[in-house]
C-alpha positions in Angstrom: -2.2 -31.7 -25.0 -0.5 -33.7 -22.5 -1.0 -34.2 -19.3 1.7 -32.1 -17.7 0.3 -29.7 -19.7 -3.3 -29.6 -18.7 -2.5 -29.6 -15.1 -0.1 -26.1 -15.7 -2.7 -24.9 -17.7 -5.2 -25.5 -14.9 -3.0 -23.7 -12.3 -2.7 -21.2 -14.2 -6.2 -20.4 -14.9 -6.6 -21.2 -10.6 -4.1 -18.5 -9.9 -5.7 -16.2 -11.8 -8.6 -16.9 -10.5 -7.9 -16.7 -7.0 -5.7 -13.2 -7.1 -8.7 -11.7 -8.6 -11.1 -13.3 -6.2 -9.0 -12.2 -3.2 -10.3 -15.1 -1.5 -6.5 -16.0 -0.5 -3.1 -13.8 0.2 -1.3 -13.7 -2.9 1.7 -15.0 -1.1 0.1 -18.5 0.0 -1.5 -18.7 -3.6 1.9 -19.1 -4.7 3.0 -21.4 -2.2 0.1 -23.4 -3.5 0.9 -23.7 -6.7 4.2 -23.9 -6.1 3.4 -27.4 -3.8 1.7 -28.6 -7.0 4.2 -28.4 -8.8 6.7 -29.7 -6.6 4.0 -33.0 -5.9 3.0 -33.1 -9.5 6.9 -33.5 -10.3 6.3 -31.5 -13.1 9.1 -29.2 -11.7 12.4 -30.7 -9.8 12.9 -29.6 -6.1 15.9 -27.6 -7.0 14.4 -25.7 -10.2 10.9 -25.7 -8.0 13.0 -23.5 -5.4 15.2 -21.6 -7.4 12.7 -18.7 -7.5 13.5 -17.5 -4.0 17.5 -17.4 -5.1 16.0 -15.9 -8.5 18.3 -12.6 -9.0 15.1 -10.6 -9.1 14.3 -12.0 -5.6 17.2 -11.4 -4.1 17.5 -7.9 -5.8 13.5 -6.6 -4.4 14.6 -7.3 -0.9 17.4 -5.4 -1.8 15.5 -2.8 -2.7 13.2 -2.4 0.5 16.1 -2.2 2.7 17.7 0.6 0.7 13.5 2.3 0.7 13.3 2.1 4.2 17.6 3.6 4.7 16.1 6.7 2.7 13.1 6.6 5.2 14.2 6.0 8.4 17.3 8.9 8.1 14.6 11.4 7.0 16.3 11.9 2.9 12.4 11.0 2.0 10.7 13.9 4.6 12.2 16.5 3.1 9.6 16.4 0.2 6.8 16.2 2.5 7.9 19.7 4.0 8.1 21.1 0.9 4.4 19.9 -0.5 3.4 21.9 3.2 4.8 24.9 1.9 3.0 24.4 -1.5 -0.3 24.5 0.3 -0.7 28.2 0.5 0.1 28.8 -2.9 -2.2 27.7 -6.7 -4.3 24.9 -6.5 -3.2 23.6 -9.7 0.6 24.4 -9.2 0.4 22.9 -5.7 -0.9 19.3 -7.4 1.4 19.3 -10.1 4.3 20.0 -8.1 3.2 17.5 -5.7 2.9 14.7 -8.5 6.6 15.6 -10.1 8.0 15.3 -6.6 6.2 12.0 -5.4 6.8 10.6 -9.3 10.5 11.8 -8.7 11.3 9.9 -5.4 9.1 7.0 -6.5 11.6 6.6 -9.3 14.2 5.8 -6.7 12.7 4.2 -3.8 9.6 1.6 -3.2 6.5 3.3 -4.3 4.3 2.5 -0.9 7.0 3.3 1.2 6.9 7.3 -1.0 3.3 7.4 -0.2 2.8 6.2 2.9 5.5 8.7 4.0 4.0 11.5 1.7 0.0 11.4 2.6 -0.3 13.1 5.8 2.0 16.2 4.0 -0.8 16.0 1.2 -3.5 16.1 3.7 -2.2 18.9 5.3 -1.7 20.5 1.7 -5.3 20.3 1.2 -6.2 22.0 4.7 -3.9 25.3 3.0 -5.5 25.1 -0.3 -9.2 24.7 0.8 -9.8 21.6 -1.2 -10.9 18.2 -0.4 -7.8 15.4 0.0 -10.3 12.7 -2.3 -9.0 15.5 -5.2 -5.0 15.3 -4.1 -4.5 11.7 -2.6 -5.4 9.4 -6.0 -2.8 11.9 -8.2 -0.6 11.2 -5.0 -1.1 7.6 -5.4 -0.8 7.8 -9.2 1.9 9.7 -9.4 4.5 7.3 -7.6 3.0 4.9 -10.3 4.3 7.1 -13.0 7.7 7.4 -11.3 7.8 3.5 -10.8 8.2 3.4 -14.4 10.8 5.2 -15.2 13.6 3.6 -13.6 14.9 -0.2 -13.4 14.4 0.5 -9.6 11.5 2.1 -9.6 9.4 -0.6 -8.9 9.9 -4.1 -8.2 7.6 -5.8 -11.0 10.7 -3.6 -13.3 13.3 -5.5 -11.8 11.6 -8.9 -12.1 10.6 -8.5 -15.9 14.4 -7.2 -16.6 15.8 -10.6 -14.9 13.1 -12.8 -16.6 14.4 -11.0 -19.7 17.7 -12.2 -19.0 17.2 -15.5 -18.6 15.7 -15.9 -21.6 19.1 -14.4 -23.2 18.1 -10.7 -23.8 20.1 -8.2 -22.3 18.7 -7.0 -18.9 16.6 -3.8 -18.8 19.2 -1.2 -18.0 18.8 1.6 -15.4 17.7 4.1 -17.4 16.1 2.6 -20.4 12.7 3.1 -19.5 13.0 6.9 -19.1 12.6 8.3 -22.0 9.0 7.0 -22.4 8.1 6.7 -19.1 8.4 10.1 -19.0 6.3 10.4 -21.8 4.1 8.9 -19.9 4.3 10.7 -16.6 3.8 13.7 -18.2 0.9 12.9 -20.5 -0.9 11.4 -16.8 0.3 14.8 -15.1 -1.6 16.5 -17.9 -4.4 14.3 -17.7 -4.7 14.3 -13.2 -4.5 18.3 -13.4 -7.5 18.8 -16.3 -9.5 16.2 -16.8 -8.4 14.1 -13.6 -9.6 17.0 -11.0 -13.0 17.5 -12.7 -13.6 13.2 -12.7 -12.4 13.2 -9.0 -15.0 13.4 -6.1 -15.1 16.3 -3.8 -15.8 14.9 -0.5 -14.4 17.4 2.0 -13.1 16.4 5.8 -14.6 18.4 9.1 -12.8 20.7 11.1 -11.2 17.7 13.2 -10.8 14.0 13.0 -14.1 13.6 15.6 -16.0 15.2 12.8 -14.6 13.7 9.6 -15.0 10.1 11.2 -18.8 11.7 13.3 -18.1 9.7 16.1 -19.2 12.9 18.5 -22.9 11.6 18.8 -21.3 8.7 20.5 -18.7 10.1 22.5 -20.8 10.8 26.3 -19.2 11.5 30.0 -20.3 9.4 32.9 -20.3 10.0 36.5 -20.4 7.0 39.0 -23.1 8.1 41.6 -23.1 6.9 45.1 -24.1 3.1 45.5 -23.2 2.5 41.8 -22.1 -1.4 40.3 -18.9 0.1 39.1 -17.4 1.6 42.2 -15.1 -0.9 43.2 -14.8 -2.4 40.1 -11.8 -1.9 37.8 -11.9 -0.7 34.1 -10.8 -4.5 32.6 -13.9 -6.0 34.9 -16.3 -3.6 34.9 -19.5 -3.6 32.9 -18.8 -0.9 30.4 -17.5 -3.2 27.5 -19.1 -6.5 28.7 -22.6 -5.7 28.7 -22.8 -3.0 26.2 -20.8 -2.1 23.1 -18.4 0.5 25.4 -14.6 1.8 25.9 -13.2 4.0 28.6 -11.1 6.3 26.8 -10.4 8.5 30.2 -11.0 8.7 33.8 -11.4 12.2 35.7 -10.3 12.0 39.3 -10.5 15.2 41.4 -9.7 17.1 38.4 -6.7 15.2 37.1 -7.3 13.1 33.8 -6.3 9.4 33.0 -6.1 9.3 29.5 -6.2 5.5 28.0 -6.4 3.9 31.5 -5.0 0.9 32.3 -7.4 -2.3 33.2 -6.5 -3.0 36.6 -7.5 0.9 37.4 -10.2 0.4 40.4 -13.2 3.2 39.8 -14.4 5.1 42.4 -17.5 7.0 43.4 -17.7 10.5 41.6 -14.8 9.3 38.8 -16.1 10.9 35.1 -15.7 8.4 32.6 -15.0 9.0 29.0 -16.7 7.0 27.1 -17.5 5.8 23.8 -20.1 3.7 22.5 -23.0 2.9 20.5 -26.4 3.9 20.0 -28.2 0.8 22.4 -25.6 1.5 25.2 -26.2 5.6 25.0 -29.9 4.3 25.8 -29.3 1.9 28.7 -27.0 4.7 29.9 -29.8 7.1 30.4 -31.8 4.4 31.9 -29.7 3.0 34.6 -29.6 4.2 37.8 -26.0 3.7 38.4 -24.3 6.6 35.9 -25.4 9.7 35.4 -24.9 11.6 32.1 -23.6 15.2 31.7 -25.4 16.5 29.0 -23.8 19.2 26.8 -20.4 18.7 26.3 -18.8 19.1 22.9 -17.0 16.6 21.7 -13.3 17.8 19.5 -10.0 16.6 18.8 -8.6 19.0 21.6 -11.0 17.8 24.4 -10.0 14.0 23.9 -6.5 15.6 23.6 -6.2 16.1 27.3 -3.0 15.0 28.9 -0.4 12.2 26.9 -3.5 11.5 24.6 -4.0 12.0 20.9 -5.9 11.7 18.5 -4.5 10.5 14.7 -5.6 8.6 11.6 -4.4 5.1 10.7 -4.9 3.0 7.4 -4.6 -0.9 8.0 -1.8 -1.6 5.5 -1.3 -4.5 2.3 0.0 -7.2 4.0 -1.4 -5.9 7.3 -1.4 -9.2 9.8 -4.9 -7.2 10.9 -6.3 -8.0 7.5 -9.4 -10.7 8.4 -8.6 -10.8 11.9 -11.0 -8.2 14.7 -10.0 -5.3 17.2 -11.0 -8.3 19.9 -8.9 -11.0 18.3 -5.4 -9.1 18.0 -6.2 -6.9 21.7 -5.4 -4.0 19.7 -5.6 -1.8 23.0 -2.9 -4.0 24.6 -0.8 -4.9 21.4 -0.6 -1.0 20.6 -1.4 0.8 23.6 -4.4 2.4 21.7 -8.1 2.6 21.4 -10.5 2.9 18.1 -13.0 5.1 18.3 -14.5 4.6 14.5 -13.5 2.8 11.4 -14.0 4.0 8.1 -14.1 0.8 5.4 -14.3 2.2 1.8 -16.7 5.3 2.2 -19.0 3.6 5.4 -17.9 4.5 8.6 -18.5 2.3 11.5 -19.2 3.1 15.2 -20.7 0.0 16.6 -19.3 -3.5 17.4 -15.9 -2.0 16.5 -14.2 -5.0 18.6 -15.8 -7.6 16.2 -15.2 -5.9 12.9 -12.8 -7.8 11.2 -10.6 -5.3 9.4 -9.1 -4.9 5.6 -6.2 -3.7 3.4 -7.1 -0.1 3.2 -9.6 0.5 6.5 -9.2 4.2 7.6 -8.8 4.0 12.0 -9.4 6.5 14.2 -7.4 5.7 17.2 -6.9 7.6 20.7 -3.2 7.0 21.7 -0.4 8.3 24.2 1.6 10.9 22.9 4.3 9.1 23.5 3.7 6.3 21.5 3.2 7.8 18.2 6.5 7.4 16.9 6.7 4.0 17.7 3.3 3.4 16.4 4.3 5.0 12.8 6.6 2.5 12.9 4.7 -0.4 13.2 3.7 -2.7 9.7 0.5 -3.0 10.1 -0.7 0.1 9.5 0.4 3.5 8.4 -0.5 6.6 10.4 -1.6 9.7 7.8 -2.0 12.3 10.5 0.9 14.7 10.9 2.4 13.9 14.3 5.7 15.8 14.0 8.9 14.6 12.7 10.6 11.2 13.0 14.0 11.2 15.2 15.9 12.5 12.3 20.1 11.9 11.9 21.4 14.2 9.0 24.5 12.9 9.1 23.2 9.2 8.4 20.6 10.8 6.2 23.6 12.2 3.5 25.1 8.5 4.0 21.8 6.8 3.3 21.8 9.1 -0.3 25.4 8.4 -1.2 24.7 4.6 -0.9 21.8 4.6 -3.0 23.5 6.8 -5.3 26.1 4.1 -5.4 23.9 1.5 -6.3 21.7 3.6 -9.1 25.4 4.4 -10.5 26.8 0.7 -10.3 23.5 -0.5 -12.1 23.4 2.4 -14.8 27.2 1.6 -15.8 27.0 -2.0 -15.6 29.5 -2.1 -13.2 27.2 -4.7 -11.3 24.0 -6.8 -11.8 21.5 -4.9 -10.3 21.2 -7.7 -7.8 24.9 -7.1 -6.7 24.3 -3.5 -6.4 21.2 -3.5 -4.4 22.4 -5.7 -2.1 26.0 -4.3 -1.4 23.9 -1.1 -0.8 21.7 -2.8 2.0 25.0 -4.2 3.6 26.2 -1.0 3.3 23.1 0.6 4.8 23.3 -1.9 7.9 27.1 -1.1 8.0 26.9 2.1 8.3 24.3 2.4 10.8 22.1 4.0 8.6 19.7 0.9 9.5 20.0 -1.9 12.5 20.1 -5.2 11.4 16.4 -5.7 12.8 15.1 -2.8 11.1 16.8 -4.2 8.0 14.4 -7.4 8.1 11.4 -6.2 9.1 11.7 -3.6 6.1 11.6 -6.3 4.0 7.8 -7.4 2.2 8.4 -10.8 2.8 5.0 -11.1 0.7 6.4 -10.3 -2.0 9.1 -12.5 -1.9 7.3 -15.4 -1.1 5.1 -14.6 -4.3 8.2 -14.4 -6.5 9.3 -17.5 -4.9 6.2 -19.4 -5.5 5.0 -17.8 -8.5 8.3 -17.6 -10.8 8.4 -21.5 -11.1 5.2 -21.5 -12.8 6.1 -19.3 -15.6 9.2 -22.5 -16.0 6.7 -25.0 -16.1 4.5 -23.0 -18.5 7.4 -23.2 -20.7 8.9 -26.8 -20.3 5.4 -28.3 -21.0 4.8 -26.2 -23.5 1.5 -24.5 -22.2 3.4 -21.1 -23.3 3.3 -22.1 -27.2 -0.4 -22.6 -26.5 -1.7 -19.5 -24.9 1.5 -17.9 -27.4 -0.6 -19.9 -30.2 -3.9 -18.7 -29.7 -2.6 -14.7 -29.2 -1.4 -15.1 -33.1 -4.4 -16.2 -34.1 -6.3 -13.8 -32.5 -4.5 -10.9 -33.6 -1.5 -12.0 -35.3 -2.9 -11.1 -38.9 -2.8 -7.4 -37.8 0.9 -7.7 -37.5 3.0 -7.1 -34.4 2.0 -3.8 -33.1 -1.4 -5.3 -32.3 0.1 -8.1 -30.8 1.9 -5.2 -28.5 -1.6 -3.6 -28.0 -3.1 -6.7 -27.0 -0.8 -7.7 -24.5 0.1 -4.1 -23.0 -4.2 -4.4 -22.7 -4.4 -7.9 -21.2 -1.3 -6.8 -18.6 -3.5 -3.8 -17.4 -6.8 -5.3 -17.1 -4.8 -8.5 -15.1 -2.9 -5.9 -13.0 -6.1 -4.1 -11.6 -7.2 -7.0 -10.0 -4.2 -9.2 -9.3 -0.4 -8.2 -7.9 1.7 -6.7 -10.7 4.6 -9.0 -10.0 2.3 -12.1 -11.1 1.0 -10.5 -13.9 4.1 -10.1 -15.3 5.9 -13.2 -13.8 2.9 -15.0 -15.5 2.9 -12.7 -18.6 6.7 -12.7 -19.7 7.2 -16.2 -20.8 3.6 -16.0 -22.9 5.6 -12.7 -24.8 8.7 -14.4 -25.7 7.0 -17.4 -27.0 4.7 -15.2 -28.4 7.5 -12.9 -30.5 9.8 -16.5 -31.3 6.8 -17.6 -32.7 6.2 -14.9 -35.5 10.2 -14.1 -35.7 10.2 -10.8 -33.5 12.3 -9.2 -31.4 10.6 -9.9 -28.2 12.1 -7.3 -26.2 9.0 -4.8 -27.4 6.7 -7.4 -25.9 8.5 -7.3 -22.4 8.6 -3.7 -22.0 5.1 -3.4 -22.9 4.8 -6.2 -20.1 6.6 -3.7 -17.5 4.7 -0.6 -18.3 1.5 -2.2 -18.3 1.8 -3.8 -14.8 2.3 -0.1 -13.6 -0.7 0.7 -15.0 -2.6 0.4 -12.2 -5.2 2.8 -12.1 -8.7 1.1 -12.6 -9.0 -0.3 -9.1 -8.1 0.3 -5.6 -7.0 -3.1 -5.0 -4.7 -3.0 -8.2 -2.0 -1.6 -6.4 -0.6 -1.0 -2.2 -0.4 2.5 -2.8 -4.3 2.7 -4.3 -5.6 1.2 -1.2 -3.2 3.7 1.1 -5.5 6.3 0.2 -9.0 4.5 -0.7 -9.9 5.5 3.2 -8.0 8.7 4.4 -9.2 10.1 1.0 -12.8 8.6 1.1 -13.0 7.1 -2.0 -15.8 4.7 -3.6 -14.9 1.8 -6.1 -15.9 3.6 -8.7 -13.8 6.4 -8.0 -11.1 4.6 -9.3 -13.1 3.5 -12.6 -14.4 6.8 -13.4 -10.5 8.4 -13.7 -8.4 4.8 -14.0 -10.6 4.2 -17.2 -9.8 7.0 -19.3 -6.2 7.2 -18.3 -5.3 3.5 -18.9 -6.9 4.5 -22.8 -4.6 7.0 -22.7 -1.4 5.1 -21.9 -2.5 2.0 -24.1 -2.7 4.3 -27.1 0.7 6.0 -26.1 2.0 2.6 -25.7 0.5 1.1 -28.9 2.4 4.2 -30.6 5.5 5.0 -29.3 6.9 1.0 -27.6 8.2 0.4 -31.2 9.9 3.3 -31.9 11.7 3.3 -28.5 12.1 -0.4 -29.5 11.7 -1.5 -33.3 11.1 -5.6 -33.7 
């Protein structure tokens, strides 16, 4: 083994390691090994950077722009009214229906732009059928898997194995050549979420409002400032209430008239009510000072926090969130967002204390107090997505039958080979922008410039794996592992290794990582390797073990309140399921 070798070997075996661990953003892990490689000189500067002008590159960012065209004209919403008008009607009926239509526009669009759009119609689906959203929002998040499949579009790890495929001179994975067995698939997991699915899935039902699904009423209390109090004089930045104790004014009741979400440089005076929210230890110096005085008895509901501009709603801090690792105190949320946490919900333990020092993750479920009249821009923010229902976005219908044509365009230009699916995704983001379907602005930030820093940094590594010939090795040891059983084991090996990779590290460097291994793999026992890269692409969609798999898992790990082992109990069973399918059925859609 040389030395180039060794050192590619050992970067790969340290990526792997550290997208499983977690420890690091995927996106700098790249960039890590991708400076490595660059220092090493095991790569050239110009093949080291070629990733980020790599036609699968330039094709995902494509992609998101044409997503979030779809999304910001409404085309996408139109589902989401129909799943409400499922509610009232069969339980079962309502589910299935729900997963053909989230599979269907996941087919088309980015998956975690489908279900981030799509979970607060679910939730309100599972008001009208009188079940519990942890038995809708995992199909929800499963289904847009299923629908990734299908398509060259569908998802983005699709369009990076197709051009991976390419350059190592197989034809590129046409638009529709997945279909036919990834809607074998679909509907074999369809089956398998309305049976077997719903009986493995918890039932953990919501309250009657947000204050009672998150409980934050035993820590919601009014206080009035009595005569000679600290506070009068004192404004609600400066004040005591968030300095000394764990505290936040939500509102202040002056002579009847309520300021919701008041600003800091508000001065209290004597008789004001407060509304305030705290913990446990501040509830107690409360009764004991001699400043406040507590009215006792109130009852705490979404309506009564909802007096004036102010609202309650639910938020999940997004993948790629810049709140992931950082606290309420560090990014002034209240400030940044013109908003206030009142609990936060991380995996299935909700929190109520020492909110302003709780460093957040991908996933946490926030209850927030907001001005009406923010929500619209706040559902537009990245860094998280709100799942409450808070009416519909400023819809253009006109721009909305633009935004389909063009991404009917594209889908057509791919399917008829017309243009590289590259070409076609990106005339239809130009076209989007053109049109004014999108602003430039909203054109960039609807980019995942994650992701594209990941392919940037990650696809150089597969080269290198190849060029010092650490792919003939790993390739090596597959065939002598389970190269005696022939090559349909090979395929069930590798569709199994993909899946078990994919639940714990980003699909796109599982199969960025994975490709190169299978064609080495199938030129080494005189295959057709193209078998061996499809089985790569279905198996990175497989993400259903884990909620840290895949974005959309973690969208609903807290609106839905799910436990890690959630995931296991129903990912488990269905990943057998599609590794049989696959071990089965990849070589008769495509012989070696």
């Amino acid at each position: 083994m040389s030395p180039d070798t060794a050192v590619v070997l050992g970067l790969l075996v340290a990526a792997v390691v550290l997208f499983v661990s977690d420890r690091l953003r995927s996106d700098l892990v790249a960039m890590i090994i991708l400076g490595t490689l660059l220092a090493t000189g095991i790569i050239a500067p110009d093949e080291g950077f070629s990733g980020f002008a790599h036609p699968a590159t330039v094709a995902v960012a494509a992609m998101f722009v044409l997503s979030a065209g779809l999304e910001r004209t409404g085309a996408v919403n139109r589902v989401g009214e129909l799943l409400g008008g499922l509610g009232r009607r069969n339980h079962r009926l309502a589910i299935a229906t729900m997963m053909i239509s989230v599979g269907t526009v996941s087919a088309f669009i980015n998956n975690t732009a489908a279900v981030a759009i799509l979970i607060a119609p679910v939730l309100t689906m599972a008001r009208h059928v009188g079940t519990s959203p942890s038995k809708l929002l995992i199909p929800l998040s499963f289904a847009s898997l299923f629908g990734g499949s299908c398509t060259l579009i569908g998802t983005s790890t699709n369009i990076l194995v197709s051009s991976m495929a390419e350059r190592h001179g197989q034809a590129p994975i046409g638009m529709f050549e997945l279909t036919p067995f990834g809607l074998i698939l679909a509907v074999a997991g369809l089956a398998f979420m309305v049976t077997v699915g719903q009986r493995l899935l918890p039932d953990r039902g919501r309250g009657a409002d947000l204050t009672e699904e998150f409980d934050v009423r035993s820590y919601l209390t009014e206080l009035e400032i009595v005569p000679g109090s600290q506070l009068i004089g004192a404004t609600v930045g400066n004040c005591a209430l968030g300095h000394e104790v764990d505290a936040d004014v939500l509102a202040v009741v002056r002579q009847g008239r309520t300021i919701t979400l008041p600003q800091p440089n508000i001065v209290l005076e004597e008789g004001d009510v407060l509304w305030v929210r705290s913990d446990l230890a501040a509830m107690r110096a409360f009764r004991a000072a001699d400043w406040v005085r507590i009215h006792p008895g109130r009852t705490w509901a979404d309506e009564g926090l909802e007096a004036g501009d102010a609202t309650i709603i639910e938020a999940v801090v997004a993948p790629g969130s810049s709140l992931i690792g950082t606290s309420l105190a560090e990014t002034d949320f209240r400030n940044r967002f013109g908003a206030t946490v009142l609990a936060i919900r991380h995996h299935d333990e909700i929190r109520h204390s020492r909110l302003a020092t709780t460093h957040l993750s991908a996933g946490d479920a926030l209850l927030v107090e907001a001005p009406r009249s923010q929500m619209l821009r706040l559902r537009g923010r990245r860094e998280f997505v709100v799942v409450s229902d808070i009416g519909p976005l400023d819809e253009q219908p006109t721009r909305r039958r633009t935004a389909l044509l063009i991404v009917a365009g594209v889908v057509a230009l791919a399917a008829t080979g017309l243009a590289h699916i590259a070409v076609a995704a990106l005339l239809g983001a130009l076209a989007l922008v053109l049109a004014r379907c999108l602003r430039l602005d909203e054109a960039y930030s609807a980019i995942d410039w994650q992701v594209i820093f990941l392919l940037g940094g990650i696809l150089p590594l597969g080269l290198a794996l190849e060029r010092t010939g650490g792919a003939d090795l790993i390739a090596g040891l597959l065939v002598d592992g389970v190269g005696g059983l022939g090559p349909v084991a090979i395929l069930s090996a590798l569709f199994l290794v993909t899946t078990l990779l994919t639940a714990f590290m980003s699909n796109n460097a599982t199969a960025a990582l994975l490709v190169p291994i299978a064609v080495t793999t199938a030129a080494g026992i005189g295959i057709d390797p193209r078998p061996l890269v499809i089985t790569i692409a279905f198996g990175a969609s497989a993400s259903f073990m884990t909620p840290v798999g895949y974005q959309t898992n973690l969208l609903v790990y807290g609106p839905g309140s799910y436990r890690f082992s959630d995931y296991l109990k129903v990912g488990v069973p269905l990943t057998l399921v599609f590794w049989l399918l696959a071990t089965l059925l990849i070589p008769v859609f495509w012989p070696f």
